[in-house]
Predicted model as a PDB file, atoms N, CA, C, CB and O in Angstrom, pLDDT in the B-factor column:
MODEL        1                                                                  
ATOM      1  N   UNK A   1      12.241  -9.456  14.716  1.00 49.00           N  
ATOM      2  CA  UNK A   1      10.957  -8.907  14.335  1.00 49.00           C  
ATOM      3  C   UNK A   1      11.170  -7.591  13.588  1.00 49.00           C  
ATOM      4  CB  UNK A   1      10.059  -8.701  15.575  1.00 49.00           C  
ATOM      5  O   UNK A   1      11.638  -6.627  14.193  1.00 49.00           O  
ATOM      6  N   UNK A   2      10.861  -7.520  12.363  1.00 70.00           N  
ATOM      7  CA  UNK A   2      10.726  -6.162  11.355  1.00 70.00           C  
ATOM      8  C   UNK A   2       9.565  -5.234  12.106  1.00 70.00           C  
ATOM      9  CB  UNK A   2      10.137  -6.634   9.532  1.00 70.00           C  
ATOM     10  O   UNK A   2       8.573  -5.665  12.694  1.00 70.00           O  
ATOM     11  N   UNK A   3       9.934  -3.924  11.939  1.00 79.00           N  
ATOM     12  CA  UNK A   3       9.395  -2.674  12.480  1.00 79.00           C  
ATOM     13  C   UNK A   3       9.008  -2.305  11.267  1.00 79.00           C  
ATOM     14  CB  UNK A   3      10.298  -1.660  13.277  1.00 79.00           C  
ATOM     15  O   UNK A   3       9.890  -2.690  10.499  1.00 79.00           O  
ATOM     16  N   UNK A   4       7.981  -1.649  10.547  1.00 83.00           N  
ATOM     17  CA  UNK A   4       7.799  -0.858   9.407  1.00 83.00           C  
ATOM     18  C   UNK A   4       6.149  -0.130   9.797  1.00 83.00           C  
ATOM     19  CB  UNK A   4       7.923  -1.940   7.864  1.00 83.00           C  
ATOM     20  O   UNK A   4       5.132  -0.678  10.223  1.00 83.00           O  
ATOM     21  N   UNK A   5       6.439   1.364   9.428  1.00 90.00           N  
ATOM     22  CA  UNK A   5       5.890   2.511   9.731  1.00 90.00           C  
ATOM     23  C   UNK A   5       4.592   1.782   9.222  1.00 90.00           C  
ATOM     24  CB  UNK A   5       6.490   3.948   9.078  1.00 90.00           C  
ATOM     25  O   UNK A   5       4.603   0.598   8.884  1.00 90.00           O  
ATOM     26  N   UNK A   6       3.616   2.480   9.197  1.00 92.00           N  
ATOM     27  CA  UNK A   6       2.518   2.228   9.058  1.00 92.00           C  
ATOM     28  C   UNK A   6       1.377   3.569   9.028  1.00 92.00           C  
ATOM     29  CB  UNK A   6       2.399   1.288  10.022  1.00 92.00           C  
ATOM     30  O   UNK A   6       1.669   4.287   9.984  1.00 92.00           O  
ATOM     31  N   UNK A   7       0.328   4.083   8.358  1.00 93.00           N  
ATOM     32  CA  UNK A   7       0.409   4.923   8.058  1.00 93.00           C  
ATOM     33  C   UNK A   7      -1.522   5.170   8.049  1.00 93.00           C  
ATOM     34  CB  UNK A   7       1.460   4.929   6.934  1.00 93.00           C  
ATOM     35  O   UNK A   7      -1.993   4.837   6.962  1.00 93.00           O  
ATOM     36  N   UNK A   8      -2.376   5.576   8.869  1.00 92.00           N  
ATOM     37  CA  UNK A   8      -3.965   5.331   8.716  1.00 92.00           C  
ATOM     38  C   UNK A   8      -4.239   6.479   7.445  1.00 92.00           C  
ATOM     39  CB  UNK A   8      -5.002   5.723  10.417  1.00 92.00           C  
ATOM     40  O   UNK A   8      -3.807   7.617   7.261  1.00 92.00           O  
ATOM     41  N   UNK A   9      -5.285   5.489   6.581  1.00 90.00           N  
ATOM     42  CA  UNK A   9      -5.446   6.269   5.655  1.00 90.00           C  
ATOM     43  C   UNK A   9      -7.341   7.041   5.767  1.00 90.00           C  
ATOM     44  CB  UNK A   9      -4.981   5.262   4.280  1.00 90.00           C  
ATOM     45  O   UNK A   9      -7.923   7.660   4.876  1.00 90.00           O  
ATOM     46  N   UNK A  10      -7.759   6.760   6.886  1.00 90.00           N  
ATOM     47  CA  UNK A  10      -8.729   7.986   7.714  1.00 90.00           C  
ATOM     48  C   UNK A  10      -7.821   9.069   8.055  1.00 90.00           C  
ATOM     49  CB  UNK A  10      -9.492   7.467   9.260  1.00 90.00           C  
ATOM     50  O   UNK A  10      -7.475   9.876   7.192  1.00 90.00           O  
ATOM     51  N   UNK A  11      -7.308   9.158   9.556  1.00 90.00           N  
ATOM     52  CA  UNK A  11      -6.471   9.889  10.417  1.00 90.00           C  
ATOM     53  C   UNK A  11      -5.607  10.842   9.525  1.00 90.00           C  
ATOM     54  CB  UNK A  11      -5.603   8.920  11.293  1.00 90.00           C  
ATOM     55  O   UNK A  11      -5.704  12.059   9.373  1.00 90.00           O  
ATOM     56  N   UNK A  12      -4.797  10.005   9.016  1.00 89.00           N  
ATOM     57  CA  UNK A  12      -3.267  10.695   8.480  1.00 89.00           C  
ATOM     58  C   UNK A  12      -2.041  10.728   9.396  1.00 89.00           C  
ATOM     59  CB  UNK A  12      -3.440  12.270   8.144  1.00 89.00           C  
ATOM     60  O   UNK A  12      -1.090  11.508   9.451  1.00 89.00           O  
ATOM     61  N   UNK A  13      -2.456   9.326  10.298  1.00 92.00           N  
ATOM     62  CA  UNK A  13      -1.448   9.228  11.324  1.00 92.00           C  
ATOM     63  C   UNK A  13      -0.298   8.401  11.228  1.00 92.00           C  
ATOM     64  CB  UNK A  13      -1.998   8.874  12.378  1.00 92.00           C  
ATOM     65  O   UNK A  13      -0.652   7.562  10.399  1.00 92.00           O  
ATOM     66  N   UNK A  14       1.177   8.050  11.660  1.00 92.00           N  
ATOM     67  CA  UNK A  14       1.672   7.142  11.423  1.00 92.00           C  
ATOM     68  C   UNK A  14       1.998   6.201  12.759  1.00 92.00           C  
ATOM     69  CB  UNK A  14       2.614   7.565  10.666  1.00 92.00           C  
ATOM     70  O   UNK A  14       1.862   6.879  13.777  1.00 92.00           O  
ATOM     71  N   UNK A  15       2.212   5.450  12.912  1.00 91.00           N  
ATOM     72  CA  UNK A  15       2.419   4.556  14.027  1.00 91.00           C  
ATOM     73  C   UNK A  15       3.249   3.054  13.465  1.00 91.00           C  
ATOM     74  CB  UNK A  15       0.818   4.253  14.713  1.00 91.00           C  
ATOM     75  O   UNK A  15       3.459   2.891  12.263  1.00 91.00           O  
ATOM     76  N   UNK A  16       3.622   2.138  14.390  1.00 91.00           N  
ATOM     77  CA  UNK A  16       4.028   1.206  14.691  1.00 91.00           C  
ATOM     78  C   UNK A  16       3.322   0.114  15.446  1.00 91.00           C  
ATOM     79  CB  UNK A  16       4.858   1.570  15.096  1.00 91.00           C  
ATOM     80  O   UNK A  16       3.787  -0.815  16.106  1.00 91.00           O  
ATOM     81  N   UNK A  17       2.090   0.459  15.183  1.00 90.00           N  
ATOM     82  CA  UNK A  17       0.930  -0.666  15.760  1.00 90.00           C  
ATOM     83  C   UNK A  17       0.580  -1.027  15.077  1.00 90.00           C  
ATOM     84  CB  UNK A  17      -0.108  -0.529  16.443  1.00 90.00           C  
ATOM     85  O   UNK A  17       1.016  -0.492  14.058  1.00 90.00           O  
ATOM     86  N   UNK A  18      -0.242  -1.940  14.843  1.00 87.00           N  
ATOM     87  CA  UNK A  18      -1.305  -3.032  13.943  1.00 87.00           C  
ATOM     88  C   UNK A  18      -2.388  -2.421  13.807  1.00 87.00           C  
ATOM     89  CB  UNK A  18      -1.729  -4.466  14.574  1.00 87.00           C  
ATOM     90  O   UNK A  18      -2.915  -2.709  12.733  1.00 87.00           O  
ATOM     91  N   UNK A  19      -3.151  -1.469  14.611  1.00 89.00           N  
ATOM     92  CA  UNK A  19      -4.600  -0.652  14.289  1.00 89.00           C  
ATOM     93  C   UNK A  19      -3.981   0.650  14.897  1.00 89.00           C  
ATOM     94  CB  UNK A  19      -6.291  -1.289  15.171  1.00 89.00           C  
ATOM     95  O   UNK A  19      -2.968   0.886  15.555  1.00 89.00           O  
ATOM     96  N   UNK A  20      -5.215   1.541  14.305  1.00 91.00           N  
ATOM     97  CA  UNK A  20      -5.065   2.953  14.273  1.00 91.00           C  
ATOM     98  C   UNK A  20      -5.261   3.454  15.888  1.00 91.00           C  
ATOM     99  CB  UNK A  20      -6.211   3.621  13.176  1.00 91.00           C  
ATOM    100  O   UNK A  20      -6.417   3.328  16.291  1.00 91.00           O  
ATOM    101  N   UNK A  21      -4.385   3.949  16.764  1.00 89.00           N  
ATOM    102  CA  UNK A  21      -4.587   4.946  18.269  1.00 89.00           C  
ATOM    103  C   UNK A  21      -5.546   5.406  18.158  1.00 89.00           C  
ATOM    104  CB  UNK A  21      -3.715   6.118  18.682  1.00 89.00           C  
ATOM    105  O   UNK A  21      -6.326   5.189  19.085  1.00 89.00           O  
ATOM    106  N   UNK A  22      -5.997   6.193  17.122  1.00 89.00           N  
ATOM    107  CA  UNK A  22      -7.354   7.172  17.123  1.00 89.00           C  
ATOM    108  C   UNK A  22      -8.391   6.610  16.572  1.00 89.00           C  
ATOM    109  CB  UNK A  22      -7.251   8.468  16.386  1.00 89.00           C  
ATOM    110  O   UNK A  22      -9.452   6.992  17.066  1.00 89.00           O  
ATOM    111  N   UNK A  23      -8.467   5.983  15.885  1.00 90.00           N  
ATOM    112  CA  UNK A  23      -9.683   5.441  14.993  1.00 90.00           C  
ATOM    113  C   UNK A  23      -9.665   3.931  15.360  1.00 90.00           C  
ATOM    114  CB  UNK A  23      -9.482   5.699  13.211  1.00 90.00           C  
ATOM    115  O   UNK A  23     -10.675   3.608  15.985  1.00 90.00           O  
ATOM    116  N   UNK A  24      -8.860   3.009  15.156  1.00 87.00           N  
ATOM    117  CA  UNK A  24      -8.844   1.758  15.503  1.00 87.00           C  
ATOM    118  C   UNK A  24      -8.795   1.061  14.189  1.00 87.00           C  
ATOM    119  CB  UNK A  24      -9.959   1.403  16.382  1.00 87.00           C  
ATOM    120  O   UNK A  24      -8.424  -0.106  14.071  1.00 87.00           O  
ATOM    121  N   UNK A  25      -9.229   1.906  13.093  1.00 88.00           N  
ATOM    122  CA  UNK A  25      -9.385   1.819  11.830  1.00 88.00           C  
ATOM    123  C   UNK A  25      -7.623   0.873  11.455  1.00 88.00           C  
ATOM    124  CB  UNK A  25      -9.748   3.612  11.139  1.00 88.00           C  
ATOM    125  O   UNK A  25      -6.557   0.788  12.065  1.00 88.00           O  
ATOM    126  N   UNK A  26      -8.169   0.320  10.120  1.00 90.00           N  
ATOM    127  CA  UNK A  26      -7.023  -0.264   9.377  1.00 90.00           C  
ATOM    128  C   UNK A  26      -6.040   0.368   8.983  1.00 90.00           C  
ATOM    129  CB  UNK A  26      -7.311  -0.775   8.412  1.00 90.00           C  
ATOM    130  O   UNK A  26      -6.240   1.431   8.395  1.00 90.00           O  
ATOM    131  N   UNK A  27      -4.415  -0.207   9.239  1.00 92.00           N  
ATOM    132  CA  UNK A  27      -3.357   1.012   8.581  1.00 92.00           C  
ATOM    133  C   UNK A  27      -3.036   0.348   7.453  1.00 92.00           C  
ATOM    134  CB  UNK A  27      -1.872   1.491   9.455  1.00 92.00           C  
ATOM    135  O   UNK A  27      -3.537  -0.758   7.248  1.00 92.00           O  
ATOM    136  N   UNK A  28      -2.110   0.948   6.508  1.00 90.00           N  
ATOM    137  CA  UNK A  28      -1.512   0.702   5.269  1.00 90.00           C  
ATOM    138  C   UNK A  28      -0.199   0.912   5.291  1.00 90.00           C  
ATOM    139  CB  UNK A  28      -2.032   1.405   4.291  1.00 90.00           C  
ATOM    140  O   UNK A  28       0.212   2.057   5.479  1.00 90.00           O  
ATOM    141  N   UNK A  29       0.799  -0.289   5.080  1.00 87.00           N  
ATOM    142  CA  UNK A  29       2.092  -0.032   5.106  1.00 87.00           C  
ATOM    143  C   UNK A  29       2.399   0.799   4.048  1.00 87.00           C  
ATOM    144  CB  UNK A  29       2.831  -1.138   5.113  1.00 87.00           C  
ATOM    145  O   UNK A  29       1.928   0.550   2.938  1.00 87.00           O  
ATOM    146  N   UNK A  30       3.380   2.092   4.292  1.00 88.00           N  
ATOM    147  CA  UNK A  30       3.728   2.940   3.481  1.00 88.00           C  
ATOM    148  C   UNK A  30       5.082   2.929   2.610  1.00 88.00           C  
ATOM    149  CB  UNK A  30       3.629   3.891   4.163  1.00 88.00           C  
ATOM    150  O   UNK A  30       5.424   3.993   2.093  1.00 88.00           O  
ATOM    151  N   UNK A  31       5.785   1.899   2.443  1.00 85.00           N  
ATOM    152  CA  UNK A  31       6.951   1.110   1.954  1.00 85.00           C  
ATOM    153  C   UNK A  31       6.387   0.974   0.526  1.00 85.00           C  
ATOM    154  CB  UNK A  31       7.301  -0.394   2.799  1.00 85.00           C  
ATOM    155  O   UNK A  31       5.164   0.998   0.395  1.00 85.00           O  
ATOM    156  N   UNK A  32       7.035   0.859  -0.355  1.00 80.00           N  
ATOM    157  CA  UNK A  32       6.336   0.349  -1.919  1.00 80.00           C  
ATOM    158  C   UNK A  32       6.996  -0.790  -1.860  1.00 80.00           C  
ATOM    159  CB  UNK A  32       6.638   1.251  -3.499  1.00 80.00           C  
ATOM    160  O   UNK A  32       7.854  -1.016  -1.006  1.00 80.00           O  
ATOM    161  N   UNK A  33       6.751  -1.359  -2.495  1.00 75.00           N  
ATOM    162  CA  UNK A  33       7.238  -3.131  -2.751  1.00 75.00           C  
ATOM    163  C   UNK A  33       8.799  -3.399  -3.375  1.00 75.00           C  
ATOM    164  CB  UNK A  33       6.066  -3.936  -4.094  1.00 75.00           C  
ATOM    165  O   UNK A  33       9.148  -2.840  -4.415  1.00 75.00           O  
ATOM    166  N   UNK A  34       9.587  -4.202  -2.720  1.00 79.00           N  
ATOM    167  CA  UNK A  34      11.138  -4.619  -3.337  1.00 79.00           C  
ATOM    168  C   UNK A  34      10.807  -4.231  -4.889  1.00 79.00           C  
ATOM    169  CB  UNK A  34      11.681  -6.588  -3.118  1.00 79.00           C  
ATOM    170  O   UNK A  34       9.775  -4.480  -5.513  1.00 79.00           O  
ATOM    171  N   UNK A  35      11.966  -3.559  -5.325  1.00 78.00           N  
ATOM    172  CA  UNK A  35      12.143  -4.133  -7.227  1.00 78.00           C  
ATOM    173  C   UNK A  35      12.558  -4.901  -7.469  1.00 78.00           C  
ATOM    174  CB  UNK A  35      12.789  -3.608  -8.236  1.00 78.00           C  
ATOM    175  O   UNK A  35      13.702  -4.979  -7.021  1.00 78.00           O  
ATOM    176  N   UNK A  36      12.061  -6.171  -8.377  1.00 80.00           N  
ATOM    177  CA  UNK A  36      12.661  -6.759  -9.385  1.00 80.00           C  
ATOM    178  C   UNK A  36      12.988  -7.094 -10.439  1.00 80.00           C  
ATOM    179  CB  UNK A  36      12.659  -7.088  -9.383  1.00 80.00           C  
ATOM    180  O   UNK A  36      12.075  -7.754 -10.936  1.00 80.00           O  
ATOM    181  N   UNK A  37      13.955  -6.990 -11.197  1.00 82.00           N  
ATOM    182  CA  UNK A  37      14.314  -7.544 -12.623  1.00 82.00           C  
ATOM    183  C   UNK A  37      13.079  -8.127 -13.182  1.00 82.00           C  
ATOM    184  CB  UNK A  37      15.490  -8.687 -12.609  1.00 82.00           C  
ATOM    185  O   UNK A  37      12.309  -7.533 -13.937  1.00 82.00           O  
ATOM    186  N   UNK A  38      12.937  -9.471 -12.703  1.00 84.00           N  
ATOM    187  CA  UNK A  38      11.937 -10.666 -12.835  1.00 84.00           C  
ATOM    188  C   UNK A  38      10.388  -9.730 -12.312  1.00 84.00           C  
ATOM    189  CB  UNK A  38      12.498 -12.276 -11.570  1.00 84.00           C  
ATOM    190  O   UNK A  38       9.970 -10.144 -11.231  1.00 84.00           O  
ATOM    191  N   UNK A  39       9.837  -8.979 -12.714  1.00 83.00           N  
ATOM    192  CA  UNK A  39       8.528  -8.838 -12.258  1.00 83.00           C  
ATOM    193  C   UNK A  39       7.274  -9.527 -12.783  1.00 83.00           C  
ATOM    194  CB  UNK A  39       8.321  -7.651 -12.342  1.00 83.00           C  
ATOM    195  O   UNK A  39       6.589  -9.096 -13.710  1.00 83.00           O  
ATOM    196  N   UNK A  40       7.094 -10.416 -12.233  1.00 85.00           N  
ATOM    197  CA  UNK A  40       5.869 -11.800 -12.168  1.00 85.00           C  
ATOM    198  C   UNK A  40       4.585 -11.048 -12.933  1.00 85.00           C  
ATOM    199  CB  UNK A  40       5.280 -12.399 -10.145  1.00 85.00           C  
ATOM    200  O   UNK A  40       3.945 -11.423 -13.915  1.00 85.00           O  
ATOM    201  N   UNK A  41       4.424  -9.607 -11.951  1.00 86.00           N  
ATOM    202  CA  UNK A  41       2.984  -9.435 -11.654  1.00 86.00           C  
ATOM    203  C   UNK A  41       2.880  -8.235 -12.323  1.00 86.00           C  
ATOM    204  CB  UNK A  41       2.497  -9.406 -10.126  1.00 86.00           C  
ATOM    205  O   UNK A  41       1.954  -7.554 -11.882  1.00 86.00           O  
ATOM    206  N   UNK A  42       3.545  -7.686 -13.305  1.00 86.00           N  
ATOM    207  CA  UNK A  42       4.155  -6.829 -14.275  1.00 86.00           C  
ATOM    208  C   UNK A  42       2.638  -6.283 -15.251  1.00 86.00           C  
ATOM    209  CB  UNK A  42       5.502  -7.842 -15.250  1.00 86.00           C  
ATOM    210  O   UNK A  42       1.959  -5.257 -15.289  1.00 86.00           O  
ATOM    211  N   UNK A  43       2.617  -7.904 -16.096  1.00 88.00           N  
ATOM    212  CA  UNK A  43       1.529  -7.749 -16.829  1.00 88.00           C  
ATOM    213  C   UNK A  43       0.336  -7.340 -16.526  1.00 88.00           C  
ATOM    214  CB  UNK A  43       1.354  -8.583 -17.257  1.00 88.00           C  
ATOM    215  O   UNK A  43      -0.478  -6.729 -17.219  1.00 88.00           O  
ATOM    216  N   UNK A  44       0.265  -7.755 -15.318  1.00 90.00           N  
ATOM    217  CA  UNK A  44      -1.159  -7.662 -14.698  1.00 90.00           C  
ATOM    218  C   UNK A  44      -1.168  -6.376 -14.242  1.00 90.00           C  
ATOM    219  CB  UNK A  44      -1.523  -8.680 -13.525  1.00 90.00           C  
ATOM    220  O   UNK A  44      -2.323  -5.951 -14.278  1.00 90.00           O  
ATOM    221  N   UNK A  45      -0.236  -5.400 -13.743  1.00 86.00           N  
ATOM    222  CA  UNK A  45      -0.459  -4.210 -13.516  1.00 86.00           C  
ATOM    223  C   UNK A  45      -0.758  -3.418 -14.135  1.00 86.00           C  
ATOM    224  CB  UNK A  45       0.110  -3.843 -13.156  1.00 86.00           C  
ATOM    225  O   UNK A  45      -1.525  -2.475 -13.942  1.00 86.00           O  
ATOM    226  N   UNK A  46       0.181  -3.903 -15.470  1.00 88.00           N  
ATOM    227  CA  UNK A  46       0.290  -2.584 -16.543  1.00 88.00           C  
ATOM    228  C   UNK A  46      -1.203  -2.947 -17.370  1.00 88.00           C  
ATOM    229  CB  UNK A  46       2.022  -2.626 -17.831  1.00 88.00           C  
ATOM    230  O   UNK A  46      -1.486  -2.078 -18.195  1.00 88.00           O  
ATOM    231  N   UNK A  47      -2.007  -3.871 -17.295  1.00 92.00           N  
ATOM    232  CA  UNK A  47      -3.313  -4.239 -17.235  1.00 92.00           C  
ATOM    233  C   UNK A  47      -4.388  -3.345 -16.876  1.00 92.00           C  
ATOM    234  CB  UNK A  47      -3.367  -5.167 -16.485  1.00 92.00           C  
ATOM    235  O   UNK A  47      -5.270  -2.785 -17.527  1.00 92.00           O  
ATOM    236  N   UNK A  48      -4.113  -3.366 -15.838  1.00 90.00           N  
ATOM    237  CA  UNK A  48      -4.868  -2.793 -14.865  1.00 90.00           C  
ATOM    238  C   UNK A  48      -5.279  -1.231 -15.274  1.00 90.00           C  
ATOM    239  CB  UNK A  48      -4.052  -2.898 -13.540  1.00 90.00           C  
ATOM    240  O   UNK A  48      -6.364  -0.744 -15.595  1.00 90.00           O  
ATOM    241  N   UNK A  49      -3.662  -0.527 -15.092  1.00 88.00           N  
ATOM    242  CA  UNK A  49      -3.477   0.547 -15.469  1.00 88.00           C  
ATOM    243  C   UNK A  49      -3.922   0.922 -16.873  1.00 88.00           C  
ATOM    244  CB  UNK A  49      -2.334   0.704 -15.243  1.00 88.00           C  
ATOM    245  O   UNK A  49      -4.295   2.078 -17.074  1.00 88.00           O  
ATOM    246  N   UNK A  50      -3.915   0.276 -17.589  1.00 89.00           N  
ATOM    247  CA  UNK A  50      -5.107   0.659 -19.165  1.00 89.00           C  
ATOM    248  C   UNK A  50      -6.244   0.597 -19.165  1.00 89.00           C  
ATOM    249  CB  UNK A  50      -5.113  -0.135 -20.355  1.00 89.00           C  
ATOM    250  O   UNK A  50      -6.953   1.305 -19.880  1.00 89.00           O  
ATOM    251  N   UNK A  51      -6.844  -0.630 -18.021  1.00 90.00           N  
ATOM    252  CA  UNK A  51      -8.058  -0.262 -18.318  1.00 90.00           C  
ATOM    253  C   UNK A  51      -8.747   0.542 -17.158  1.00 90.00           C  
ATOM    254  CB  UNK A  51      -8.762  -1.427 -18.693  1.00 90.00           C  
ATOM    255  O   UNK A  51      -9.972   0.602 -17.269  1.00 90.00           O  
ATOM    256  N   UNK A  52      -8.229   1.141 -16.120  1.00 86.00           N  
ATOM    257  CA  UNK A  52      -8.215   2.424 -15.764  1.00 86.00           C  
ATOM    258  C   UNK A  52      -8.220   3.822 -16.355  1.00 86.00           C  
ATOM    259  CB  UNK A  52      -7.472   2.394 -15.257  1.00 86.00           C  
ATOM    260  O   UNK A  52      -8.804   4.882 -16.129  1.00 86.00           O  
ATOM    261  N   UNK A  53      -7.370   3.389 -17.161  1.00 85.00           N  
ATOM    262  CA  UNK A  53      -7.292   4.876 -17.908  1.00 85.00           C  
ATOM    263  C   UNK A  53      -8.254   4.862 -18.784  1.00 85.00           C  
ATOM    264  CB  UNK A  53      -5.962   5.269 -18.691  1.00 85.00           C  
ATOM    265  O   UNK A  53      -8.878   5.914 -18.923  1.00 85.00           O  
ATOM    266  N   UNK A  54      -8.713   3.438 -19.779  1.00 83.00           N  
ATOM    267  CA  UNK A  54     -10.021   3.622 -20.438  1.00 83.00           C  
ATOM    268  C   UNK A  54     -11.142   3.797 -19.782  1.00 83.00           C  
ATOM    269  CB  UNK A  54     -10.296   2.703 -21.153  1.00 83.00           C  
ATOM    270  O   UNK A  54     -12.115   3.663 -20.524  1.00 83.00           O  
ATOM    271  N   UNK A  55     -11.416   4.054 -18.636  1.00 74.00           N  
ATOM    272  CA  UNK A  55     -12.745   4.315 -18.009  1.00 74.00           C  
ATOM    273  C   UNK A  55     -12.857   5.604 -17.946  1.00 74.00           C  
ATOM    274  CB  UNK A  55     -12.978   3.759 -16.705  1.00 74.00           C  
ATOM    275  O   UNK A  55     -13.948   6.112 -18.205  1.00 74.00           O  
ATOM    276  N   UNK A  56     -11.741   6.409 -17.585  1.00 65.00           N  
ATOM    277  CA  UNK A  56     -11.881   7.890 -17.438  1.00 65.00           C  
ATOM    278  C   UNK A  56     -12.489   8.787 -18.788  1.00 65.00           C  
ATOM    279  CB  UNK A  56     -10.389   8.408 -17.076  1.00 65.00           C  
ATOM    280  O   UNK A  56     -12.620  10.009 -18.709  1.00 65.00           O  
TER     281      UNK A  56                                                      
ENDMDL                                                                          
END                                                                             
């Protein structure tokens, strides 16, 4: 079984549980995603990220 930190983005707490000690609220794994060479989902980010920036 993998352990990975976990991090409430109310609180500002980190833990090793599935819900937040204090809030109960949802956590967010704080790991960024493997790199790969091959990035699938590439286009779609760098997507994203333009038309983000055209809204501002």
């Amino acid at each position: 079984m993998k352990m990975k930190m976990k991090k409430c983005p109310v609180c500002n707490i980190y833990t090793l549980k599935s819900q937040c000690p204090n809030c109960g609220g949802e956590l967010k794994v704080i790991y960024p995603p493997k790199f790969s060479v091959e990035d699938k989902y590439g286009k779609y980010r760098r997507q994203l990220k333009k038309e983000m920036l055209n809204k501002e």
